[in-house]
N, C-alpha and C positions, 0 to 999 in steps of 0.2 A: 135140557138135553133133547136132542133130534132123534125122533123114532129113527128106527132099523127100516130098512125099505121094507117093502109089502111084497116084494117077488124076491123069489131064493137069488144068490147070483149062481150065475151058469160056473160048469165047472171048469170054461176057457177062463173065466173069468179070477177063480181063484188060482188057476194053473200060471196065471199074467201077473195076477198080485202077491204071489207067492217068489216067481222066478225076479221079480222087478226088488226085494225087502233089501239085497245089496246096493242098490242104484240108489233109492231110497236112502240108506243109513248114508253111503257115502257125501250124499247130496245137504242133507240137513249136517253132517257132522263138519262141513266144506263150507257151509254156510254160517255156522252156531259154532263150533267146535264140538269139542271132546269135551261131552258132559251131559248133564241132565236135562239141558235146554234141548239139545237137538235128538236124544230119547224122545222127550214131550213132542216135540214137532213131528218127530217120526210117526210116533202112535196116533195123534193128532189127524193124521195123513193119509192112515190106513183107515180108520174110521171114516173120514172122511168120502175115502176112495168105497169102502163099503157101501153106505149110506145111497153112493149115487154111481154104483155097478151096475144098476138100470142106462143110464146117461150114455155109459161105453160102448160101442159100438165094435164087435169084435175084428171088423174087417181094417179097423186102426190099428193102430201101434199103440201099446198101454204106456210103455216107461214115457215115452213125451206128455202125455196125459195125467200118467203120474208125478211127474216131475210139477210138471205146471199146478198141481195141487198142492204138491210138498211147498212150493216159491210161497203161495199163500199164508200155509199154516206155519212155514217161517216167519214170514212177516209179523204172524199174530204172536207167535214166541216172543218176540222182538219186540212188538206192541206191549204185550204184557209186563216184559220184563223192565221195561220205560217206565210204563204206569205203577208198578212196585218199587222201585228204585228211587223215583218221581226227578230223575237224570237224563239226562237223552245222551245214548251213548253215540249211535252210530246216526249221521242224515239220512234222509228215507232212500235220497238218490244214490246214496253211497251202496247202502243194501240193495241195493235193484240192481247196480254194477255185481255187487259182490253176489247176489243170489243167482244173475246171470251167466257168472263166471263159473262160479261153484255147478252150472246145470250142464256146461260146454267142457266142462274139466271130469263130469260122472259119467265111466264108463263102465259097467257091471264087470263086461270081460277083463278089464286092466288091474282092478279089487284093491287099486290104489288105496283105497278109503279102508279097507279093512290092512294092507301094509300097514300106513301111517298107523292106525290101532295098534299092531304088535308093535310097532317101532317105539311110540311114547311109552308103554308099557315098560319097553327095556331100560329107558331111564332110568335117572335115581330119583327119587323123590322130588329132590331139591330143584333139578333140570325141569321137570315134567310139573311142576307148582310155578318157576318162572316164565314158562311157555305158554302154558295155561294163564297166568294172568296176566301176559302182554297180550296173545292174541283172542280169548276166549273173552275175558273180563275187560280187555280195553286200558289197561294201566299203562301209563304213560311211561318212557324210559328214567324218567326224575323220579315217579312215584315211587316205579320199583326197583331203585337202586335205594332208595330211601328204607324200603319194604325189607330187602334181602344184605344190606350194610354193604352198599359197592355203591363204586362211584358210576356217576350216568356212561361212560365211555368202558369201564371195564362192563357195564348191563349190555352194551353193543356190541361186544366182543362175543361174549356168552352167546348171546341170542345168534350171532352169524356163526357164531362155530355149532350153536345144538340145529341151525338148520341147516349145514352140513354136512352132520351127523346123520340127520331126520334123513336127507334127498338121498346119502349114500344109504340107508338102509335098508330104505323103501327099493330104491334101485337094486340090491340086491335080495330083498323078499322077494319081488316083482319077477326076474332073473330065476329066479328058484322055482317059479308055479305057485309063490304065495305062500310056501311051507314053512312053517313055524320052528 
């Protein structure tokens, strides 16, 4: 583990990293999903970002700064979760597109990323375990029709209707100011 820096960070500095933790979860959760990987990435992140709050320059913009540190400790989520699994889920180029996308798509003020949270949440179990393991875990639409006793075309259906669901909800969290 990497020492703590040797200078305090300034209080722009935690004022940046405090106001950026939305932009942050959205970005790794856009990336990883909904779960304990993109926690790990997150904390991963701010650590990170501590460690080398000397490096920042406050006359920058932090969230780009931080963003491009979150891509990293994605990555290495991603890395580790390969080398445990000893599977390779996603190609690396695929994740660059998708960590790219997920950095173009996080916007603090929009809290898209905290919507989608309440919105899985409203799920049922059963919705929010098949969502979860087609886009988080990578399960294929044969696996998990096999997984949850449906045929691969009725898994297609589900999955376009629960992200119909997902877009109308978010659309109206979003519409509301985010309110729960």
């Amino acid at each position: 583990m990497q020492p703590l820096p040797e200078n305090q960070p300034s209080e722009a500095f935690i004022r940046a990293l405090t106001e950026t933790q939305s932009a942050l979860r959205g970005y790794c959760h856009a990336s990883l999903g909904h779960g304990d990987e993109a926690k790990e990435a997150v904390q991963r992140t701010n650590i990170t970002l501590w460690r080398k709050c000397g490096q920042w320059d406050p006359q920058t913009e932090f969230r780009p700064w931080a963003i491009s540190i979150a891509k990293f400790e994605v990555l290495g989520v991603i890395r580790d979760r390969q080398r445990l699994q000893s599977r390779f889920v996603f190609d690396p180029d695929v994740v660059e597109m998708m960590s790219t996308e997920a950095s173009n798509l996080t916007d603090e003020s929009s809290g898209r990323g905290e919507a989608l949270e309440r919105c899985l949440e409203k799920l049922s179990d059963a919705n929010r375990h098949t969502i979860t393991e087609y886009y988080s875990h990578g399960l294929s639409i044969a696996d998990l029709a096999g997984e949850i006793g449906k045929s691969p075309a009725a898994v297609k259906v589900i999955l376009l209707r629960l992200r119909a669901k997902l877009r109308e909800c978010i659309e109206g969290e979003l519409s509301r100011g985010g309110a729960a």
